[in-house]
C-alpha positions in Angstrom: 41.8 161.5 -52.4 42.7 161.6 -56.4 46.0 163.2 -57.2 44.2 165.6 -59.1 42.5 166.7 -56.1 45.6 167.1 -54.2 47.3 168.4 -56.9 44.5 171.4 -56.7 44.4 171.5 -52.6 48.0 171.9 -53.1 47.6 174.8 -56.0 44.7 176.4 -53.0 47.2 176.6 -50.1 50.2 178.1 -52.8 47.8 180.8 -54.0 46.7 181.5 -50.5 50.0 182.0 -49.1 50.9 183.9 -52.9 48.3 186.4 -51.5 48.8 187.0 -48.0 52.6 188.0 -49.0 51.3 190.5 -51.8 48.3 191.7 -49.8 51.3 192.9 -47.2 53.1 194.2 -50.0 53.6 198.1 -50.4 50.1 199.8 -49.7 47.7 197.0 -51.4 45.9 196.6 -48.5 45.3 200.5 -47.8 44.5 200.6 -51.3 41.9 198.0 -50.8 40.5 199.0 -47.5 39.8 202.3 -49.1 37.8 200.2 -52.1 36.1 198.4 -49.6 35.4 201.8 -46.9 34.2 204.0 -50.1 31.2 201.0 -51.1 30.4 200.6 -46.8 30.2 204.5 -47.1 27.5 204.5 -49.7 25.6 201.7 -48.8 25.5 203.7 -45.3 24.3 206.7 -47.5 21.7 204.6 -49.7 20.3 203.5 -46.2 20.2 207.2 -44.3 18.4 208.5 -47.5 15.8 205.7 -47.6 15.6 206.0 -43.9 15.0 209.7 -43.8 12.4 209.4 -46.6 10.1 207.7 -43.6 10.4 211.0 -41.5 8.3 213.0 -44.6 5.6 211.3 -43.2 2.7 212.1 -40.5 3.4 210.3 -37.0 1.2 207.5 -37.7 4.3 206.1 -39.6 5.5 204.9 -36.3 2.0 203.2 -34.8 -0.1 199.8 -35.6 -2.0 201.8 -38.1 -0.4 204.0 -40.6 -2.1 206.4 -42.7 -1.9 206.0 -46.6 0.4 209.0 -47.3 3.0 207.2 -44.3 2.4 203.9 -46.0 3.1 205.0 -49.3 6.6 206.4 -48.1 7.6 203.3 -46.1 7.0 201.3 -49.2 9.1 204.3 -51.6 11.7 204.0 -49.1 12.4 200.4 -49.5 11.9 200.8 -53.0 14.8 203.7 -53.4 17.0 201.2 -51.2 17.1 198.4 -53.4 16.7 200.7 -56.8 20.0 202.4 -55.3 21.6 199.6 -54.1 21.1 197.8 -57.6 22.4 201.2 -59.6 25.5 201.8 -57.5 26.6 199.3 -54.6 26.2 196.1 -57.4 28.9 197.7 -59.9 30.8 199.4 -57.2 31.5 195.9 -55.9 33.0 194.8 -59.4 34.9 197.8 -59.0 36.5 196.4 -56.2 37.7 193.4 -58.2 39.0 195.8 -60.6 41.1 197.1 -58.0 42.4 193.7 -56.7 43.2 193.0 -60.5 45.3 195.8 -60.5 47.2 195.2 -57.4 47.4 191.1 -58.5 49.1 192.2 -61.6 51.8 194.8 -60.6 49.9 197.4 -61.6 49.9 201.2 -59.8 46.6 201.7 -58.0 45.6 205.5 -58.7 42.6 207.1 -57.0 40.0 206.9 -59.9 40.5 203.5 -59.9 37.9 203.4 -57.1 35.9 204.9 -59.1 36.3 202.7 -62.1 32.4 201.5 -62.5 31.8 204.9 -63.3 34.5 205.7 -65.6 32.3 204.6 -69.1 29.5 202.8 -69.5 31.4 199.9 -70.8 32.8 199.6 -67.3 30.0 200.6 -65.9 28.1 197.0 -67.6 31.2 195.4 -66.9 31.1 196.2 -63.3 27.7 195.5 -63.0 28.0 191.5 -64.5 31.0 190.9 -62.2 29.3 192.2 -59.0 26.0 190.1 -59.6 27.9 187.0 -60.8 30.4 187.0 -57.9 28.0 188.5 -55.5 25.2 185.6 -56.0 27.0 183.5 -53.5 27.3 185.5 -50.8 24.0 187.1 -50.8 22.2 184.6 -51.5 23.9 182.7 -48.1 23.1 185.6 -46.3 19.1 185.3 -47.4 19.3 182.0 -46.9 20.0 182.2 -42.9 17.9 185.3 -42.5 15.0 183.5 -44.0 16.4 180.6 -41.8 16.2 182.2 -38.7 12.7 184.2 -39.1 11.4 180.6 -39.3 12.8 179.3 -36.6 11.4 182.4 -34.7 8.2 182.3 -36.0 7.4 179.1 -35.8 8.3 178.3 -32.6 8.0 181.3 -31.2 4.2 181.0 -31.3 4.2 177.3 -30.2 5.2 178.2 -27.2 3.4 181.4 -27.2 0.2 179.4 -27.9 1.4 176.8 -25.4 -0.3 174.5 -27.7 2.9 172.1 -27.6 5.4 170.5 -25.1 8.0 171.9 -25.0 10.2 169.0 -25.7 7.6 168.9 -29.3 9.5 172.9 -29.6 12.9 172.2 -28.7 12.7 169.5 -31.6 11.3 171.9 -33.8 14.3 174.4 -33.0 17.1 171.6 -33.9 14.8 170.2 -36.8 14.6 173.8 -38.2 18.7 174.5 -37.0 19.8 171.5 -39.0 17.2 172.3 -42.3 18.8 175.9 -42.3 22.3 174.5 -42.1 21.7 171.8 -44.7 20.5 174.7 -46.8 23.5 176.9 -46.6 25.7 173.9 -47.6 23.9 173.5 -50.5 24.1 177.2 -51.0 27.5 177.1 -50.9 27.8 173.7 -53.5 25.6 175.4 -55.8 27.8 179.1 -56.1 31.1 177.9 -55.2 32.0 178.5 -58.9 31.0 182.6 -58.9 34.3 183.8 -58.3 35.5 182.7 -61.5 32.8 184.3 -63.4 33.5 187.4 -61.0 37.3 187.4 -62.5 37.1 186.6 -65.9 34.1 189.7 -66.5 36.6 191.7 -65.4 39.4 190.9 -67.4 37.3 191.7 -70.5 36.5 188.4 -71.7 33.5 188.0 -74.3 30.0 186.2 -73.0 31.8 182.8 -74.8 35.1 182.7 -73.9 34.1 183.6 -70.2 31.6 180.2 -70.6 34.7 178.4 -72.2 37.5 179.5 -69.6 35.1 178.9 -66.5 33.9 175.3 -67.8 37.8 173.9 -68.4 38.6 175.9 -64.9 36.2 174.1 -63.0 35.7 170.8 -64.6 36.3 168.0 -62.3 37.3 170.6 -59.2 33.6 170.6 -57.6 34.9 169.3 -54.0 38.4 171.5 -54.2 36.4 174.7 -54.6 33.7 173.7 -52.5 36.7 173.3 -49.8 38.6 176.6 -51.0 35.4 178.6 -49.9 35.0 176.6 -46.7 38.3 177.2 -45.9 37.6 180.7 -45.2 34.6 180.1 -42.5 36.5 181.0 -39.8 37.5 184.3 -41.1 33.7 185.0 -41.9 33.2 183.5 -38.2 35.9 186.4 -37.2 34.1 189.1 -39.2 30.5 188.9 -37.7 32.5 189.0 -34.1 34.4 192.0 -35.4 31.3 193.6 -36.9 32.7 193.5 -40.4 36.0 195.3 -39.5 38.2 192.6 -39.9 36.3 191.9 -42.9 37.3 195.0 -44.5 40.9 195.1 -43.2 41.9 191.4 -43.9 39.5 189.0 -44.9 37.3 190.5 -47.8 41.1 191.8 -49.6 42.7 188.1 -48.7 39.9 186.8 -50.6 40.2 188.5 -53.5 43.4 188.2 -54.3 42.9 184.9 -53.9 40.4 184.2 -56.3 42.9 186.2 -58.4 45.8 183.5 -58.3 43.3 180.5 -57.8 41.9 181.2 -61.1 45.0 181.7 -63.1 46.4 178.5 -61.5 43.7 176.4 -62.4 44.1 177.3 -65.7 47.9 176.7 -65.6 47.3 173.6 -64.3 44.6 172.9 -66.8 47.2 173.8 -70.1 49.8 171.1 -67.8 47.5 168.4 -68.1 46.8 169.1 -71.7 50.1 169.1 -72.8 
């Protein structure tokens, strides 16, 4: 290992342990539990509203054959999901860095700063670059093992529903397919492991160029750090799908933040060192 790269690994576990102390701090972590509860509470609204949308239909909605009326409102469902989720949960997410910015820099959290996406429609853009910039890596993980595993069902599934295969022929099939959809979320996670920064520097008000600028002399050379930084974190993301996203909201998801908060200012610091 280089000495930069334990230099950074070093920089990693001081910002971490930076972040658990001010996330205990005060009422930061109410304040970001309630950022993080008010976005769960309208994706959960986006969803009963799309859901209900179904029910307009005739009964045939819920049968192998649908009529056209029940089709049409299945389809206008899903599209008011993702037309909603795009408008509100994408920004609102930004606004949720907003909020960890505030607590990172000593700043008093006040209730409309939960609200802050919808405050102007500067913010409102501003909110909306962060959350899809930061948010690529995560949900594009997430698509990656869902399309992963609808394979893996699939596929084999109807080997061994066709019995057209031994069964050893299927149980390689099921590792073959395992170790493709792991090798793909690795390289998921190589690709997007620089997001966060983006995600940061949006917020902080940074033009188009000096975001491009800041992130590039951030970065450079720190591929395998960050790439480790986000890894680090697996077993809290192991803990959150056990916990069924509560201990994401109450720990892991505010831990996170505030530590791509101090990781990115710390690069940077460490960047102007090695300058000078």
């Amino acid at each position: 290992m280089s000495v930069q790269s334990q230099n950074v690994s070093q920089l990693i576990k001081d910002c971490k342990r930076r972040a658990r102390v001010l996330l205990d701090t005060d009422h930061n972590r109410l304040w970001l539990i309630f950022a993080l509860g008010l976005w769960l509470a309208t994706a959960g609204f986006i969803y009963m509203l799309a859901g209900a949308l179904v029910y307009a239909a005739d009964d045939s909605v819920f049968t192998e054959q649908p009529s056209v009326l029940a089709t049409v409102l299945l389809i206008a469902s899903y599209a008011l999901m993702l037309l909603l989720a795009f408008l509100l949960l994408v920004p609102m997410s930004g606004g949720v860095i907003h909020v960890s910015e505030q607590i990172y820099k000593g700043e008093r959290v006040q209730g409309r700063d939960l609200f802050y996406a919808f405050g102007s429609f500067g913010q409102y853009v501003r909110c909306m670059r962060a959350g899809l910039r930061s948010l690529g890596f995560p949900i594009i993980s997430i698509a990656a093992i869902l399309l992963t595993s609808l394979l893996l069902a699939s596929s084999v599934g109807q080997m061994i529903f066709d019995m057209t295969a031994i069964y050893v022929f299927a149980d390689l099939a099921f590792i073959g397919i395992i170790l493709a959809g792991l090798a793909l979320c690795f390289l998921v996670f190589f690709l997007f492991r620089r997001a966060f920064v983006a995600g940061v520097l949006i917020m902080r008000g940074l033009s188009r160029k000096e975001i491009k600028a800041q992130k590039k002399e951030i970065c450079r050379g720190r591929g395998g750090a960050l790439l480790g930084y986000h890894l680090s974190f697996f077993g809290w993301a192991v803990l959150a799908v056990a916990t069924v996203l509560v201990s994401a909201v109450v720990d892991t998801v505010p831990y996170l933040l505030l530590c791509n908060q101090m990781l990115c200012d710390a690069l940077k610091s460490q960047e102007i060192q090695n300058d000078n």
